[in-house]
N, C-alpha and C positions, 0 to 999 in steps of 0.2 A: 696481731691486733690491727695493725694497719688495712691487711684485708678483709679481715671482716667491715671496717667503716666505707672501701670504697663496694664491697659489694651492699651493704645498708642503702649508701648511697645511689647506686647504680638500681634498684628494687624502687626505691622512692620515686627515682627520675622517671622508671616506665607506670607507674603508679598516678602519676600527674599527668605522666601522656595520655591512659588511658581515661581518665578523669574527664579529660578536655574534650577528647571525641566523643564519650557518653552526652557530656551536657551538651557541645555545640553539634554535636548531626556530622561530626567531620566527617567525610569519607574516604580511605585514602587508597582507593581501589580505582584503578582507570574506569572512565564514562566513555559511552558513546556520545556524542555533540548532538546534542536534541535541544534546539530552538526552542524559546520558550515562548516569543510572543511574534502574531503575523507580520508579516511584511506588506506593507501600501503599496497597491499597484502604484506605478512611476507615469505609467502613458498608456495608451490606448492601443499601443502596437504590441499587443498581446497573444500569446497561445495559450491558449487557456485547456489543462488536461484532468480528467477525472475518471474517477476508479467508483464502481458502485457494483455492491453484492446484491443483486436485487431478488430476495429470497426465493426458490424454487422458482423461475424466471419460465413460464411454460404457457401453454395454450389456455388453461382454465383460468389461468391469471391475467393473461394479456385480452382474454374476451369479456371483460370487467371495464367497462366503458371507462369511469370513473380513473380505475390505474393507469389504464392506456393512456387516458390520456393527462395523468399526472406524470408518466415516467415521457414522454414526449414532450412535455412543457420541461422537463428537466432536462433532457438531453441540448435542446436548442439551444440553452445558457453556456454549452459548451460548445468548443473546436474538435476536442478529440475525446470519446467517452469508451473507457472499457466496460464492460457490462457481466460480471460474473455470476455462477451459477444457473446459467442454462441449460435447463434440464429434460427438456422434449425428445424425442429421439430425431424425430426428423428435420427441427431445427426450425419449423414453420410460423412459432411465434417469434422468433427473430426476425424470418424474411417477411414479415408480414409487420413488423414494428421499421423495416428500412422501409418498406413499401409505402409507409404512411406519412414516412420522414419530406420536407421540402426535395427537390431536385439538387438541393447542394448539399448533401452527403451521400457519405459512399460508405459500403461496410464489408467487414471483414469476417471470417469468424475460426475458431480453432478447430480440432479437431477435437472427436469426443471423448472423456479419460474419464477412466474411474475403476479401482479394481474390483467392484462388483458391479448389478446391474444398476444400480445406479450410476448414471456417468453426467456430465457437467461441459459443457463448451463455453467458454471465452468468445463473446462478443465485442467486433470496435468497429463504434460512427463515429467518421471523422469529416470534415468539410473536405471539399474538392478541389478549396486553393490550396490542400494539404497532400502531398506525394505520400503514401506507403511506400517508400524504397523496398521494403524488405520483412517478411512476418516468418519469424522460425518456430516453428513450433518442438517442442521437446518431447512429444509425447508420439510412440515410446519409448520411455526412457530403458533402456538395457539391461541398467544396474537399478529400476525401481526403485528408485531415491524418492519418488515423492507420489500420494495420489494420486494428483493431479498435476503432469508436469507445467513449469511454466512456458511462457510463451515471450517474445522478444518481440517486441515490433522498432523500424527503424525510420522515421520521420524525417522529411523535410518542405520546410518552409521559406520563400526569400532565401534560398541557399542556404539559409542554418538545418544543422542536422544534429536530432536527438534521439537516445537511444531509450527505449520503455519494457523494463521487465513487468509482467503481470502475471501474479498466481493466488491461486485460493490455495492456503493450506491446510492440510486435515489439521481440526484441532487439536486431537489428541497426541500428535507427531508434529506438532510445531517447530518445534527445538531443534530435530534435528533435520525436518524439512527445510528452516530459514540456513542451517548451517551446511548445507547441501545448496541450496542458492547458491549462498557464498562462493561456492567451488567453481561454479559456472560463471558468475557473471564478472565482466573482464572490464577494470577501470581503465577504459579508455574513450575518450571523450566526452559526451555530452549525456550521461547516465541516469534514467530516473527508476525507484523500484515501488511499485503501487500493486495494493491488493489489499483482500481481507486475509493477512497474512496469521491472524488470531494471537497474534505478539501480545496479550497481556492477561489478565485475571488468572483462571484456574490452567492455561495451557500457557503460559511463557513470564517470567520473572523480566522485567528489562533491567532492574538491576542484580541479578545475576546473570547474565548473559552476556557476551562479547560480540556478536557477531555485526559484521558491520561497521565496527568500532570505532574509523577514522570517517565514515560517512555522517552526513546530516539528517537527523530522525525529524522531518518537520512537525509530525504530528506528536504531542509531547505525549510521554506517558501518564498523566494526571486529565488527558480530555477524553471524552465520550464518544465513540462513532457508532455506537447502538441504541436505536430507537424505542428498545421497551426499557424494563426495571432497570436492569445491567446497566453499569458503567460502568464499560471495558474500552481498551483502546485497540481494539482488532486491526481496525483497517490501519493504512499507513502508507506514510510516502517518505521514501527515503533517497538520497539524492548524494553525489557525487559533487569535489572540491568543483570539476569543473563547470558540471549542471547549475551548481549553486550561485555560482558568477553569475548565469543569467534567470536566475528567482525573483521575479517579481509579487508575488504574494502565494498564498496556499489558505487552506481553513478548512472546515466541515460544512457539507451544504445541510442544515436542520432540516430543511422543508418536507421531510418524510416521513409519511405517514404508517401504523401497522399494516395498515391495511395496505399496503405495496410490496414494506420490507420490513426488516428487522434492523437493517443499517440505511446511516445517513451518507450521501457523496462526501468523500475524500477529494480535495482537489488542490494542484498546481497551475500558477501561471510563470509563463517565461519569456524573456524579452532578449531578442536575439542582439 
């Protein structure tokens, strides 16, 4: 008798547990750390870094007065700008978007990936009080782990140095594209990871996923970095304990139109 009342017992008590996390939203599954609200820049001794998918990024596109030179009125707002989804073969709307750029930037660019004929290069403007120590490129990768591998660039500024992953990921191989990052990219130092990494809607659950997990997701998952119907949160910056020490703000730049892109700039500032 006695055991039947503690097992009664013992049925009620997870009966009440379950009860409480129904009605309050408990969650008792580990989260990734994803900030919920910007940070105020603190001063003016800033680097300011940004990640923009600028749709089909090409010749037919960049000869459109009008974008040319909305996506150059945006670049200038920044220090360092990745530019993905370049997709020309010969890369001439790139050199011809630095060629137009002031004298104080310098650019960079990937090399071209893609496992069909479509392929995609990774562009970076960045100013010229700004060192590229070092741009690695991953592509190609041996073990085809991703589309489009990503790329590593390694910054410095006034002797601070910071390190910037950037990758476009196939949508539809998100999951295990972002969990293939993971394998690669090595916490140590001053760490940021930026892309249209397509982390949400119909290609990636953020709460089901782990990847990441003791990292900071600045862009929350409830905000928008796409410019039509969709609310998704594609793009993203995600950022290491030690990156994080010098965050001074982050947000989404709106100012984009369809007629450019599909997404809006993702951007970090940092203060050494």
């Amino acid at each position: 008798m006695e055991g039947k009342v503690k097992t009664a017992l013992f049925l009620i008590f997870l009966l009440v547990v379950v009860t409480v996390i129904y009605i309050t939203g408990l969650d008792i599954t580990p989260q990734r750390q994803i900030s919920e609200e910007l940070i105020a820049p603190s001063s003016d001794n800033l680097t300011y870094v940004a990640s923009w998918n600028i749709q089909i990024f090409g010749d037919s596109k960049y000869e459109k007065v009008s974008v040319r030179n909305s996506i150059k009125e945006m670049i200038r707002d920044y220090d360092i700008v990745f530019i993905q989804e370049i997709r020309d073969a010969d890369g001439s709307s790139f050199d011809s978007l630095c060629g137009e750029l002031e004298i104080d930037f310098n650019c960079a660019i990937s090399s071209r990936a893609g496992r069909s004929t479509s392929k995609e290069q990774i562009g970076i403007v960045y100013k010229k009080d700004i060192k590229l120590v070092s741009l690695e490129d991953l592509n190609p990768d041996p073990f085809d782990r991703w589309e489009r591998p990503p790329i590593k660039a390694t910054f410095m500024r006034n002797d601070y140095i910071f390190h910037v992953w950037n990758i476009h990921t196939k949508p539809t191989d998100a999951v295990n594209e972002i969990q293939n990052l993971e394998t690669v990219v090595n916490d140590d130092g001053n760490v940021i990871i930026m892309g249209d990494l397509n982390a949400d809607c119909d290609y990636y659950d953020p709460l089901e996923q782990q990847e990441f997990i003791s990292w900071k997701w600045l862009i929350g998952d409830d905000q928008d970095t796409t410019v039509g119907d969709t609310f998704c949160s594609y793009d993203r910056i995600i950022v290491n304990s030690n990156a994080y020490g010098e965050v001074s703000g982050y947000g989404i730049d709106n100012r984009v139109t369809e007629q450019v892109s599909d997404h809006y700039v993702v951007w970090v500032s940092l203060e050494a």
